[in-house]
C-alpha positions as CSV (number, residue, x, y, z in Angstrom):
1,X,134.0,148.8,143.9
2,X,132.7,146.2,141.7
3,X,133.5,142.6,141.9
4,X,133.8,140.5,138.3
5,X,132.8,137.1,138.7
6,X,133.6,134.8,135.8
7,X,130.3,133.2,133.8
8,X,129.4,129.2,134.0
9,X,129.7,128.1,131.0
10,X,126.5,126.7,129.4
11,X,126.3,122.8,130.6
12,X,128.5,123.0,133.4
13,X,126.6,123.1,136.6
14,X,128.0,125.7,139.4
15,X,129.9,123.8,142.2
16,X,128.2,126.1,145.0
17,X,125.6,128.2,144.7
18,X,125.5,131.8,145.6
19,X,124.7,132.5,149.1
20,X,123.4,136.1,148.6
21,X,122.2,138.2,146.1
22,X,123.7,141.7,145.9
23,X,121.7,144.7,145.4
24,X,122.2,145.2,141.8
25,X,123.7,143.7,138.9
26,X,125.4,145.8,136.0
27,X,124.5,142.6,132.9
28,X,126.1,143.3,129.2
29,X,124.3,141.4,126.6
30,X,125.6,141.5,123.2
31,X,122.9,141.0,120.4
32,X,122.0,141.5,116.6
33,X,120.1,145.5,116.1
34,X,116.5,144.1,115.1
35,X,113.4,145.4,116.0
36,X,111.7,143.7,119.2
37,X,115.3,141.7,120.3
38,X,115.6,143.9,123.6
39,X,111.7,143.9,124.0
40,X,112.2,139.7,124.0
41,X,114.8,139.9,126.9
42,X,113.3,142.9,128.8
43,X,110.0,139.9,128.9
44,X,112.5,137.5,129.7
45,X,114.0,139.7,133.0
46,X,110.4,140.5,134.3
47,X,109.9,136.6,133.7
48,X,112.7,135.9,135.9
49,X,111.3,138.8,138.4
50,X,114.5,141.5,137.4
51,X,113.3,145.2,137.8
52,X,115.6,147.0,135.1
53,X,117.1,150.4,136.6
54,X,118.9,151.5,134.2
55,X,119.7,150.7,130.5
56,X,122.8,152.0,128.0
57,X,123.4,150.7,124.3
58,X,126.6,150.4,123.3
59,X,127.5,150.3,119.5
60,X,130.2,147.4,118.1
61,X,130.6,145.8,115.0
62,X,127.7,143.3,114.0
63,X,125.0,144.6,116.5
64,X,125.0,146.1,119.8
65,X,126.1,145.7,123.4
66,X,123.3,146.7,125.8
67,X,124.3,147.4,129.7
68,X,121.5,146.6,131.4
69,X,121.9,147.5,135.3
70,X,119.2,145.4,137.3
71,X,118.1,144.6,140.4
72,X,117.7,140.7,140.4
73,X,114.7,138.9,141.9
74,X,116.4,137.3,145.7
75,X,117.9,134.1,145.8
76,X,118.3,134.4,141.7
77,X,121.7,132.0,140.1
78,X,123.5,134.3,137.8
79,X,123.8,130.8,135.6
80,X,120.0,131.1,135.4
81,X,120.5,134.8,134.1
82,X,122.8,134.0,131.6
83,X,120.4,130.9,130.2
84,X,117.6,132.9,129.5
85,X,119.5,135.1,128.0
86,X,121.4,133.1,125.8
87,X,118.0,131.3,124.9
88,X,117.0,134.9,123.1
89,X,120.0,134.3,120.9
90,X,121.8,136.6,122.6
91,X,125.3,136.1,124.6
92,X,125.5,137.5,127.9
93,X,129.3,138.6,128.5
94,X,129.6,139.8,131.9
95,X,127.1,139.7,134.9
96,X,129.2,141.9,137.9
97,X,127.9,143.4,140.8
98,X,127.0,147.4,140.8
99,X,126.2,150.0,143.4
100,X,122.5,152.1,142.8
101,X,124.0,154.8,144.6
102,X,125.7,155.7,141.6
103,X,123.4,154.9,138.9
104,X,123.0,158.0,136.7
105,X,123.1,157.8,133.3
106,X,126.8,157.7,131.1
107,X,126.9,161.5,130.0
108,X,126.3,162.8,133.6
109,X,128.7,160.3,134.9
110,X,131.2,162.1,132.7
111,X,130.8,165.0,133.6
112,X,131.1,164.2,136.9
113,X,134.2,163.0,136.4
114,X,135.7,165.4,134.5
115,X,134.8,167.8,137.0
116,X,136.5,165.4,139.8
117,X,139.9,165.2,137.7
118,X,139.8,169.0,137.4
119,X,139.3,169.2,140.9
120,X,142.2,166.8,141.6
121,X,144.7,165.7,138.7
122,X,146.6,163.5,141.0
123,X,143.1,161.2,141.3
124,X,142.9,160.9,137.4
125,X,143.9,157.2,137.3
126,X,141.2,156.5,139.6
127,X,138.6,158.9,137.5
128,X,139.2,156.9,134.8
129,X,139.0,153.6,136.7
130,X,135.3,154.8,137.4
131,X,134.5,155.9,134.3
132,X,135.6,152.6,132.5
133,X,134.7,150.3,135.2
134,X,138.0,149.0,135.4
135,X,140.1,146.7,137.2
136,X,143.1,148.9,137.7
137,X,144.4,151.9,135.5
138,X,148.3,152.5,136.2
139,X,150.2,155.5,135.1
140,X,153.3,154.6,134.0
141,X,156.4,155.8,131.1
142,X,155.6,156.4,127.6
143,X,157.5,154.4,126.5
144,X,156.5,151.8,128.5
145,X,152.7,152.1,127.7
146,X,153.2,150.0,124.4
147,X,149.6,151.0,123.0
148,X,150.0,147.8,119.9
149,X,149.0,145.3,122.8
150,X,145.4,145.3,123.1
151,X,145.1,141.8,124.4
152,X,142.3,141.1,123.1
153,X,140.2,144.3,124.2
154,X,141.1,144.3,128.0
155,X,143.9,146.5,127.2
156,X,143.5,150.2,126.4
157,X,146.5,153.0,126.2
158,X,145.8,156.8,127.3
159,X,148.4,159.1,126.3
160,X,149.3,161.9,128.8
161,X,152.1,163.7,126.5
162,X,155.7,163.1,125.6
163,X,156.6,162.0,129.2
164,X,153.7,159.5,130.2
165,X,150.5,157.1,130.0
166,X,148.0,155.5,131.6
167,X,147.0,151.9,131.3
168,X,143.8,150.6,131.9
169,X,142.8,147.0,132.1
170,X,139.7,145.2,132.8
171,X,139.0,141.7,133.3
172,X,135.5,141.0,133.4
173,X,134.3,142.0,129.6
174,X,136.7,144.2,126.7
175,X,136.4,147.8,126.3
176,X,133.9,148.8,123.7
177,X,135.0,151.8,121.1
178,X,132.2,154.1,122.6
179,X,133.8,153.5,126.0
180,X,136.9,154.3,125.0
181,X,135.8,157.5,123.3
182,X,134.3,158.9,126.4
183,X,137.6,157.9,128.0
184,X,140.0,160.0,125.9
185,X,137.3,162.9,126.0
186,X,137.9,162.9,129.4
187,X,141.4,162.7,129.3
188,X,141.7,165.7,126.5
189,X,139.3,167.8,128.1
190,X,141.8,167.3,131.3
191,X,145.1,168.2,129.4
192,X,143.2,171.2,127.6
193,X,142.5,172.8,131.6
194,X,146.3,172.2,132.6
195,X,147.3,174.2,129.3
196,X,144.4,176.7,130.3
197,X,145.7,176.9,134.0
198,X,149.2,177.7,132.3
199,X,147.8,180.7,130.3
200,X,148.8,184.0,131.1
201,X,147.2,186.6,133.2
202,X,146.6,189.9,134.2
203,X,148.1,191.4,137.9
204,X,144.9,193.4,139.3
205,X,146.7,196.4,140.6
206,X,145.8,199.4,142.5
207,X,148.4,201.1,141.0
208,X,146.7,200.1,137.1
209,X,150.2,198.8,136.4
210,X,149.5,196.2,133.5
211,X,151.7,193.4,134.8
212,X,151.1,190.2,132.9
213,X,152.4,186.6,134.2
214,X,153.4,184.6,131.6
215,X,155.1,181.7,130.9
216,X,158.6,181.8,129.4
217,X,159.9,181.1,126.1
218,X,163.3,180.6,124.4
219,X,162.3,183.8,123.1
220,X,162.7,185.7,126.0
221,X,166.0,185.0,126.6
222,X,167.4,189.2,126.0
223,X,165.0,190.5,128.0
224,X,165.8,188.3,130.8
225,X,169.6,189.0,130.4
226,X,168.5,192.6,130.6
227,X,166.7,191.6,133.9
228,X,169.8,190.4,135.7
229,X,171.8,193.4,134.7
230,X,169.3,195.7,136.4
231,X,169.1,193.6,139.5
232,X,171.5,194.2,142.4
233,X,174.5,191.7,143.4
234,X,172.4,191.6,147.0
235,X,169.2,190.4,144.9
236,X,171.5,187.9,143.0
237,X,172.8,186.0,145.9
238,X,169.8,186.2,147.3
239,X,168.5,183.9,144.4
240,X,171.8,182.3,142.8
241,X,173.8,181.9,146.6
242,X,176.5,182.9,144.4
243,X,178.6,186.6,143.5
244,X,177.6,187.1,139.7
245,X,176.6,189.6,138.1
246,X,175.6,188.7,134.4
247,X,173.6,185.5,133.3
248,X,175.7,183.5,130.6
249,X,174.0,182.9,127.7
250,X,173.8,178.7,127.6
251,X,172.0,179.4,131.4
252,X,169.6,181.8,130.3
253,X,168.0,178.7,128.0
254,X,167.5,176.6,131.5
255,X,166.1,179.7,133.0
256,X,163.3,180.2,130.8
257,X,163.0,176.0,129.9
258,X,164.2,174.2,132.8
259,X,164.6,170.3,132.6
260,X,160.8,168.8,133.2
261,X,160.0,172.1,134.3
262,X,158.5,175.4,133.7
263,X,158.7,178.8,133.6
264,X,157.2,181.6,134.8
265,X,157.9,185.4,134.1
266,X,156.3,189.0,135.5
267,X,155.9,191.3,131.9
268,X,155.5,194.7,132.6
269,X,155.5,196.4,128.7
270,X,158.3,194.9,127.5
271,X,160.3,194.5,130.3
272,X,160.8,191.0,132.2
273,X,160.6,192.2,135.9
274,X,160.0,188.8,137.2
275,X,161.0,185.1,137.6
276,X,159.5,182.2,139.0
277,X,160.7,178.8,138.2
278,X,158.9,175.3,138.6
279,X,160.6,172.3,138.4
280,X,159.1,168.6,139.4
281,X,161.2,166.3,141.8
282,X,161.0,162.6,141.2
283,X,160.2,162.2,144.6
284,X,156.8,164.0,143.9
285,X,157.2,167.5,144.8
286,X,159.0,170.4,143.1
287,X,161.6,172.9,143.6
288,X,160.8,176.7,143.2
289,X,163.1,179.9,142.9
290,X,162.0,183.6,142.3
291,X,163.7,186.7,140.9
292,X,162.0,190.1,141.6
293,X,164.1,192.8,139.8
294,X,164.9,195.6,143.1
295,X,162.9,198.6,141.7
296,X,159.6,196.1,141.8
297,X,160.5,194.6,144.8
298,X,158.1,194.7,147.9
299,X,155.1,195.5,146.1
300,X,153.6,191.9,145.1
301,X,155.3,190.4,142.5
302,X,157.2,187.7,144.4
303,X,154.1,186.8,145.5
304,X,151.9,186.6,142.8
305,X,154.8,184.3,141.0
306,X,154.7,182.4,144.0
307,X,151.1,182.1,143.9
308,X,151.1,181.3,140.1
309,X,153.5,178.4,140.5
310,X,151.6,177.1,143.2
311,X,149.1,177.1,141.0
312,X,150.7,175.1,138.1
313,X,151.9,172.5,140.8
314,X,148.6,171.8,141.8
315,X,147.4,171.5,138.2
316,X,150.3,168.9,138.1
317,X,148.8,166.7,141.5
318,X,151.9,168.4,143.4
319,X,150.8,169.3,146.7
320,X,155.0,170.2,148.2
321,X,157.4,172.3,147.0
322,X,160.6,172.7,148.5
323,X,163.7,176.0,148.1
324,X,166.7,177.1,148.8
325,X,167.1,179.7,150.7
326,X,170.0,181.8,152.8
327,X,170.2,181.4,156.3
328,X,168.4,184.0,158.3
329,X,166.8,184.9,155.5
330,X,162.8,185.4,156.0
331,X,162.0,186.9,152.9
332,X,160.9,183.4,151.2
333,X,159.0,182.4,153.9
334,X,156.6,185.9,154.4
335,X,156.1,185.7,150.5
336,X,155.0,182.0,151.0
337,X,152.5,183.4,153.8
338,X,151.2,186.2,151.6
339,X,150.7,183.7,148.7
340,X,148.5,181.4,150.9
341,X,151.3,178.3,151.6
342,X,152.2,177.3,154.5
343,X,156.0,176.4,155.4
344,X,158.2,174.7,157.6
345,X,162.0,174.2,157.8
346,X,163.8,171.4,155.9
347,X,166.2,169.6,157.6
348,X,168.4,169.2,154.6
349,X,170.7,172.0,154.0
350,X,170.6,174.1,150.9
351,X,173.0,174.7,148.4
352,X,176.2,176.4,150.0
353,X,175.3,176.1,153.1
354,X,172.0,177.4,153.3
355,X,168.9,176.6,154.3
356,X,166.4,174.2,152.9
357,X,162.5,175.3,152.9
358,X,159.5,173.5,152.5
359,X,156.2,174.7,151.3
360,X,152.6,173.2,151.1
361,X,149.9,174.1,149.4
362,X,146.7,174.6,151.3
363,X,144.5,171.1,151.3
């Protein structure tokens, strides 16, 4: 964590002076792009006894905005910093505190954290906090992200989508354009492996059965009627808790586009033989239901929907899912086992009665 200390202003004399000096400083210096300017201030830190680890130049308009991290000479005043660099004709903006542990150089630092938000898409605000060295970087409603206010620089705007944003501020010095770049690299490359995570793909089979997992479209919406006409009444109330026996045709819309959610179908030729929905809860978790036509039933297809949607939750940052199902009724829970989640009873009742399940996803 870095700490952002505010500069003295040039005649002012600190009221206290600094009774340690930290390890490292990260120092931004903003200055005009002529030959031998950062050769003056390089003499100028060995002057003052500063061992330069590591050094990024960062492009703005009218010159260029060199991030110098440093390790300063013990017992140095920041104030003192800033004065010799200011005598250059420079202006240093920021002096803050950094760690050498994680001194590598910006493109690895990247990558690093593109590969940590992969990882974990629930930990992307704080990726980006890293990568920005910001104060705080809050997710919050699109429409509340109100990208026109800039204040000044401090500000920056990362859209996630339709639905949401994250904010990003930082006190101590504005965010260059280059910085902000790298940032919605980041953020792209992340949304590009959610839609690559939703992508279809292939059953491996014993059996060679080409069964594809897919996710649904509006499209689909006759070959999922035809699905519920081939399945039994038993198989029905097992997934709708209630006697039907066709699927009207406003419902079949939800099916395949649920609310905030997602679909999720088993394609074997042209036949739907499969159903797995995923919706997200406010709370944070989401609610899953499967459909497994009878004549495919018991041979893996519940759980590799299961699996899949698991899958797509965790892509998400949703680590519980939660479904109905009837009581005495173990078939949810041994597909949950054979798809790798482990599960628990809810003690809220499910709809009509019967029982509520939770499900985790393996840590």
């Amino acid at each position: 964590m870095e700490t952002s200390r505010a500069l003295p202003q040039p005649g002012r004399t600190a009221a206290v002076e600094e009774p340690a000096t930290p390890s490292a400083w990260r120092v931004r210096i903003r200055m005009h792009d002529h030959p031998g300017t950062l050769a003056r201030i390089a003499i100028r830190l060995a002057d003052l006894e500063c061992n330069i680890l590591g050094l990024s130049v960062l492009p703005v308009p009218g010159g260029v905005l060199d991030e110098i991290v440093l390790r300063p000479a013990t017992g140095l005043p920041r104030r003192h910093l800033a004065d010799a660099i200011r005598a250059e004709g420079c202006e240093c903006t920021a002096i803050i505190d950094a760690d050498v542990h994680e001194l590598v150089d910006p493109s690895s630092s990247t990558l690093l954290a593109a590969r940590r938000a992969i990882d974990d898409p629930a930990r992307l605000a704080d990726v980006l906090k890293d990568v920005l060295g910001a104060d705080v970087v809050t997710l919050v409603p699109a429409a509340e992200a109100n990208p026109a206010r800039t204040e000044s620089g401090h500000r920056a705007v990362f859209e996630l989508g339709a639905d949401s944003a994250l904010v990003a501020r930082r006190q101590w010095a504005p965010f260059v354009q280059l910085e902000l770049t790298r940032a919605e690299a980041l953020v792209t490359l992340l949304t590009a492996a959610v839609r690559n995570v939703a992508g279809p793909v292939v059953l491996d089979r014993p059996d060679g059965a080409a069964i594809v997992l897919r996710k649904g479209v509006p499209g689909d919406a006759d070959a999922v009627s035809e699905l519920h006409r081939r399945c039994s009444m038993a198989t029905l109330f097992r997934r709708y808790h209630t006697g039907m026996r066709t699927m009207p045709r406003r419902r079949l819309h939800r099916l395949l586009v649920p609310p905030r959610g997602t679909s999720v179908l088993a394609v074997f030729g042209r036949e739907v033989i499969g159903l797995g929905q995923l919706i997200p809860l406010m709370s944070g978790g989401a609610e899953i239901s499967l459909l497994v036509e009878d004549a495919w039933q018991r041979q893996g297809i519940g759980t590799a929907l299961l699996a899949r949607l698991a899958v797509l939750a965790e892509a998400q940052g949703i680590t519980e899912l939660s479904a109905d199902s009837l009581a005495g009724d173990d078939a949810l829970p041994r597909t949950a086992a054979r798809a790798g989640l482990r599960t628990e009873p809810d003690m809220e009742r499910g709809e009509e009665g019967g029982a509520k399940l939770r499900l985790f996803l393996p840590a």
